[in-house]
N, C-alpha and C positions, 0 to 999 in steps of 0.2 A: 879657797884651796882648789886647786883644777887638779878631776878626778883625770887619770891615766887609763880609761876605756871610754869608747865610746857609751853613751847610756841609754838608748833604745835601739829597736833592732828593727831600721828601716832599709829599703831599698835604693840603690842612686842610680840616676840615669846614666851618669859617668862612667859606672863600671862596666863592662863587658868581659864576658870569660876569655879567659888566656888565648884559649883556643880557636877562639871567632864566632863557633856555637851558637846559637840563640840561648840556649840554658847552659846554665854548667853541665861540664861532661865529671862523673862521680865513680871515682874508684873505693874498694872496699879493701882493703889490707887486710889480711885474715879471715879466712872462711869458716870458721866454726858456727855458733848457737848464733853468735854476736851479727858477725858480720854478712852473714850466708843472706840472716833475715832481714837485714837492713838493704842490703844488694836488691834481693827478693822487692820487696815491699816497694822501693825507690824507683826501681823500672815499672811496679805496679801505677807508681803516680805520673810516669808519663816522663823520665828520665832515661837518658843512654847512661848504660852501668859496665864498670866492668869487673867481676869479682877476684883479688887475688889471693892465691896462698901456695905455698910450696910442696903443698902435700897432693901429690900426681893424681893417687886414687878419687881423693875430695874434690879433685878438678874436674874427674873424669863423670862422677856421679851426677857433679851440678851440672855437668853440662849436658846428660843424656836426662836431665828433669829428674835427678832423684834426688831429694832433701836427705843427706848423710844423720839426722837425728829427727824425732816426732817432733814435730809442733803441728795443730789444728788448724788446718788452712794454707798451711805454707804451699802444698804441692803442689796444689791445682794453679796458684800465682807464678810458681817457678815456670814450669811448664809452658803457660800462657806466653810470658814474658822473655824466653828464648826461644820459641817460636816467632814473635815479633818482631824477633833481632835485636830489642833495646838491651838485653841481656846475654851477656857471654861472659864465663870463667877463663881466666888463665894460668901458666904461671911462669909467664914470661915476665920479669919486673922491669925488662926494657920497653913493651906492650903499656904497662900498667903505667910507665911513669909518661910515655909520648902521649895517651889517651887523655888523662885526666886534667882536670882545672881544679879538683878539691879532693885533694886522698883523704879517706878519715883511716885511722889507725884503729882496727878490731879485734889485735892477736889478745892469746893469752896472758895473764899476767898472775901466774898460779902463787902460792905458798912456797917461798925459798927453802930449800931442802935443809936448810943448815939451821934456821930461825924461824921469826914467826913475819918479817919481812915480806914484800914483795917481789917476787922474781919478774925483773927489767927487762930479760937478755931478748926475747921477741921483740919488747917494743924497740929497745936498740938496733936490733938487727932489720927490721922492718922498715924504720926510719932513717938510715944508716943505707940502705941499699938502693930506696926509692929515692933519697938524695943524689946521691951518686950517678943519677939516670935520667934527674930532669936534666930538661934541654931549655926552658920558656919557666915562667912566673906561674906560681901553683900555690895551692894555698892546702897545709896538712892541718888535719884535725882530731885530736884527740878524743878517740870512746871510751879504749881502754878503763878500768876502774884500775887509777895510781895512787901512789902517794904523794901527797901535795909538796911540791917544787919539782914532779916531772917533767910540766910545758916549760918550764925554763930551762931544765935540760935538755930537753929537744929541739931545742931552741940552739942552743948551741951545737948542738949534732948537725944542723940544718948550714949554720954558719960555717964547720967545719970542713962539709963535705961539698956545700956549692957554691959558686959564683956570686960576689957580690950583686953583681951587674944584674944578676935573676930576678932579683926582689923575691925570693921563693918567703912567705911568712905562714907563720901558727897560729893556730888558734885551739881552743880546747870546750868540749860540748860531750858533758857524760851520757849515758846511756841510762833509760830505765825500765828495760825489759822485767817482765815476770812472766817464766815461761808457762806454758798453759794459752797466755795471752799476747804473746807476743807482736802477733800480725795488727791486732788494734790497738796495743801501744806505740807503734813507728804511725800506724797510718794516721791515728786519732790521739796523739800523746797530750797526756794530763798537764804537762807542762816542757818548757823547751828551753836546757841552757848554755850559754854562750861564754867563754871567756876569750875575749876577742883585746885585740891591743889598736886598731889601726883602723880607720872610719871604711879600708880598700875591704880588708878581712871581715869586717861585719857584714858589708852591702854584699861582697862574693857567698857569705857563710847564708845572710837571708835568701839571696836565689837560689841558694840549695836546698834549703827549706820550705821555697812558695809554693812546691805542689800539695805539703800540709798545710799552709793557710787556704789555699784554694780548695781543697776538699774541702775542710773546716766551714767556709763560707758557704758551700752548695748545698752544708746541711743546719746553718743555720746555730754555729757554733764559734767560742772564740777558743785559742790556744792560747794562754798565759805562756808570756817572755821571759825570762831575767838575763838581763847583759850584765857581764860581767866581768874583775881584774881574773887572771890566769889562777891562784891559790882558790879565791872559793869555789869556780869553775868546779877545780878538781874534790874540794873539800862536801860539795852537794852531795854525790852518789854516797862515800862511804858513812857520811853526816846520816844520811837517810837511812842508809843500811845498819846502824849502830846504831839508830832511834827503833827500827821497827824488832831487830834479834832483840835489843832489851826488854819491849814491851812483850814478847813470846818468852824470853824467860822470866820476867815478871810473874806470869799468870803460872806457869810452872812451877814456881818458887810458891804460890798462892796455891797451887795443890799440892804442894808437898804439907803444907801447913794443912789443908783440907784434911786431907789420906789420917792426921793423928790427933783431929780436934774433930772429927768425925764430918764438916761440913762440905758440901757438895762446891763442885769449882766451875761447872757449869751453869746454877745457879747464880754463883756470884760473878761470874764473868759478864752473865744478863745486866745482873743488876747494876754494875758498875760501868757496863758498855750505855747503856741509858743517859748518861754523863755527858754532853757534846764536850767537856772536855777530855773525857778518854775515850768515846768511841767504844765499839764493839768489834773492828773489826784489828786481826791478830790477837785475839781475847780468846784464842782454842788451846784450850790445854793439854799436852799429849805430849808424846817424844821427842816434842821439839824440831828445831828449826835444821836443815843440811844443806843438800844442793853447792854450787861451786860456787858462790858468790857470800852470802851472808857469813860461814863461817872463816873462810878465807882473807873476806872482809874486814872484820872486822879484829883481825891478828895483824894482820897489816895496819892498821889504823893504830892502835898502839905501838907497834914498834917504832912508828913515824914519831909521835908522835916523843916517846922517848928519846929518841935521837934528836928532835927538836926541842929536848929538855920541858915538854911539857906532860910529861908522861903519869904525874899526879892526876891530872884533869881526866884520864881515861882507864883509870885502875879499874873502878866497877866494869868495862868490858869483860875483864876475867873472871869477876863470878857472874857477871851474863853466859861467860862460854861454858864455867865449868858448873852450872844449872845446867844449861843444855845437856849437856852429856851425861849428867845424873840421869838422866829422865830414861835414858836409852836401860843403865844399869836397872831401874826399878822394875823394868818389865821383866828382865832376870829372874830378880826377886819375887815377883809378882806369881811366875809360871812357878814356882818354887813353892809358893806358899800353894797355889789352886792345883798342883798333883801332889801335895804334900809330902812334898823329898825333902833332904837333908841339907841345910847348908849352913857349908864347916869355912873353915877361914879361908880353905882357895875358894868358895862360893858354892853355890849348890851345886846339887850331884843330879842333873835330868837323865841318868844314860838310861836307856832302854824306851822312853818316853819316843811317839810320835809329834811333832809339833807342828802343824800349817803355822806358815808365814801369809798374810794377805798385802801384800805390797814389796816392792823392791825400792822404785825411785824415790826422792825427796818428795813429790809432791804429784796430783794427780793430773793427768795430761801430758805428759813428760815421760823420755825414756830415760831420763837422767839421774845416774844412780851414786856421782859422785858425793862421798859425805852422804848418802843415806840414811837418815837412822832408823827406817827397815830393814837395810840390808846390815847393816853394824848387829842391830838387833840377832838376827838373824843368825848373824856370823857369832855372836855371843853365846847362842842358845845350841850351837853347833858346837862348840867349846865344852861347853857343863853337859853332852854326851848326847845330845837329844836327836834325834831321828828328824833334822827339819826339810820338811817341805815345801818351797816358796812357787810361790803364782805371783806373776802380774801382768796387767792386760798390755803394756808396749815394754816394758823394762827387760825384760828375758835375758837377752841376748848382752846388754850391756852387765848385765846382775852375773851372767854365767862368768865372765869373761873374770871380773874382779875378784867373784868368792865360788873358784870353780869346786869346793870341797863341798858347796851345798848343793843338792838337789829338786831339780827345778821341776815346776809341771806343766801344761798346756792347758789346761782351767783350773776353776775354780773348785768345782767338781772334783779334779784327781787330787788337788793339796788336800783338800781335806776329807777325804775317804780312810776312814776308821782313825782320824788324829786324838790324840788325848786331851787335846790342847788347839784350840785356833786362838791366834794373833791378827787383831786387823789393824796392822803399821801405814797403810796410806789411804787416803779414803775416795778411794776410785768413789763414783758411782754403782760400778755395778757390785762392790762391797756394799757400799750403804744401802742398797734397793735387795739385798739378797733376803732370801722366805729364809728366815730361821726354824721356820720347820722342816720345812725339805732335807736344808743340811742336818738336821736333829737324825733325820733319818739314819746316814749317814756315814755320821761319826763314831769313835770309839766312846767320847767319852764329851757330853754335852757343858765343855766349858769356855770360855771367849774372854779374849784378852781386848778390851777397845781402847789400842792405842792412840787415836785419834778422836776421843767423844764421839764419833760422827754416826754410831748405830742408835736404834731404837731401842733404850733399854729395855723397855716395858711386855716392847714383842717378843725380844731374847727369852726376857725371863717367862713371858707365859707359853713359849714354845719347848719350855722344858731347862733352859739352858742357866748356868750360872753365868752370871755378868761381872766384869770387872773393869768400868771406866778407872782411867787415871786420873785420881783427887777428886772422887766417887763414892760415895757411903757405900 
């Protein structure tokens, strides 16, 4: 049987980029989280870049060196690298289509407003426009996280909108950013994949990638390949993000069971992480998994999945997602039972209660507050009447903007100054490093909600304070 990809991911002398170049010239199609840092990082390794997006102000920031979201490391590389000239934003898409030899595709592709679907209409438009603009042979490549038969769509977008005579072709290569870590995921990725159809699109897609083998090699490291047909291409990311949300609600579901059979979930999470077949890591039991990716993810992956009539095989997703979201309600529950109010069938009754919030974003390092189940949290606990005040060390501003009805503070210090209640929903460092006696000092009312396991029970409890891990004796 002759497979229809190429099947490793070598270089040919034959190929040269479109544009005469000695390396490929590398555009980024969409400036967000995605694409900002891949632009970023890819000038870092010694690429001309050039970042696109239509949004003026985003233009305007990357290109006076200011990273429009936190990431650890990123600024000082922007900075660097449009000073050097290998990096410049635009959002000219006539600019962006005469530059490049290899556009990757990095817009959005959020939760359709109607379903649990993905919304296309970016990568359409994206693709749809930079068509329309080449002039020479290019080669686009998919980051986006789709649903699997979207390179074949765009495939015929590509057909649609230009010249035969172009040879313009696809290719498709997910992404696997976790942010926090972002910069040493592009530079030093755990793995690299390709769905490539055409021996031209492989050897062009490898010389897009030689400046991470050549790091890789200076340090004495290999990057694992997988070439690949265009569906698994696309079927890796959300594969991967529907293996890791399930193993977070797993161990959730595993303290919900702890919380009324009285056993500890951090214990057991040890014990079972010991296991080289399940690992320890995503073994943290708490409120669960947010951010714009895994939940988004993996609603999309079933609706695909349904529509391709295989929507048996992905049912358990949904009590993946609706564990998750349990976990956010328990903390409700939780503040409920530790100031000892009333709760009647709309839910408890916290009004008059102070509450800190210690966390806004999904995860620590991040300003990113979309799907938070801090800030959900938060916004829940604002509902059932409670006086809440949220702290977090970068989230602020993005946390004011979505739940401007909560009350925000500039430390740590102001949120919880006389609360009846602390919540520790993300586990910065400097929550986890904080003197529980200092805050003892304080507070109204010495009790602590540890959303995340991630405090020191021991010190809590002997600095006066009541403790209450999730799936916690």
């Amino acid at each position: 049987m002759t497979i229809p990809y190429p099947t490793t991911f070598v270089p040919s002398a034959s190929v040269t980029p479109p544009s005469g170049a000695a390396r490929p010239r590398l555009t980024f199609l969409g400036c967000g989280y995605l694409g900002a840092t891949y632009a970023i990082c890819y000038a870092e390794l010694g690429y001309e870049v050039i970042g696109y997006d239509v949004d003026v102000a985003k233009i305007e920031n990357l290109s006076r060196g200011e990273v429009p979201f936190h990431e650890p490391g990123l600024d000082e590389l922007l900075r660097r690298n449009v000073a050097s000239g290998r990096l410049r934003f635009t959002t000219s898409i006539e600019e962006t289509a005469d530059f490049g030899d290899v556009h990757f595709i990095c817009v959005g592709t959020p939760q359709r407003s109607d379903g649990m679907g993905a919304d296309l209409r970016y990568v359409e438009a994206s693709v749809t426009d930079l068509a329309k603009n080449l002039s020479r042979r290019a080669l686009i490549v998919g980051k986006s996280t789709v649903p699997v038969g979207t390179a074949e769509w765009v495939e015929r977008l590509v057909e649609k909108h230009t010249s035969e005579e172009l040879g313009v072709e696809v290719a498709w290569s997910p992404e696997f950013l976790q942010e926090g870590f972002a910069v040493e995921d592009v530079l030093r990725p755990n793995r690299i994949v390709v769905g490539v159809k055409t021996e031209w699109s492989n050897a062009l897609l490898y010389a897009a990638h030689k400046g991470v083998f050549d790091l890789a090699s200076t340090e004495d490291r290999e990057v694992p390949v997988v070439v690949t047909d265009f569906a698994t291409a696309e079927l890796v990311k959300v594969a991967a993000n529907a293996f890791l949300a399930t193993k977070i609600s797993f161990i959730n579901a595993m303290a919900e069971v702890c919380e009324v059979a009285g056993g500890d979930v951090t214990q057991l999470a040890k014990a079972i992480g010991y296991d080289p077949r399940i690992g320890n890591r995503f073994l943290q039991a708490g409120v669960g998994f947010g951010g714009g990716c895994l939940p988004k993810d993996i609603r999309a992956f079933q609706a695909r999945a349904q529509e391709l009539g295989a929507g048996e095989a992905l049912r358990f997703l949904h009590e993946v997602d609706l564990i998750n979201l349990r976990r956010r309600a328990r903390v409700l529950h939780l503040a409920a039972e530790l100031l000892d109010r009333r709760q009647g069938p709309a839910g408890p009754d916290l009004a008059g209660a102070r509450v800190a919030v210690l966390g806004a974003t999904f995860k620590p390092n991040s300003d990113d507050v979309r799907d938070a189940p801090a800030l959900a949290v938060a916004g829940m606990l604002h509902e059932a009447g409670a006086d809440v005040r949220v702290y977090d060390p970068q989230g602020i501003d993005n946390a004011r903007k979505a739940h401007p009805e909560l009350t925000f503070e500039k430390s740590l210090q102001e949120a919880v100054a006389e609360a009846d209640l602390v919540c520790v929903l993300t586990e910065w460092a400097e929550f986890r490093n904080a003197d529980p006696a200092a805050l003892a000092a304080i507070v109204g009312k010495r009790l602590v909600i540890d959303g995340r396991n991630c405090l020191d029970a021991s010190a809590w409890s002997a600095a006066g304070w009541t403790y209450r891990g999730l799936g916690r004796p």
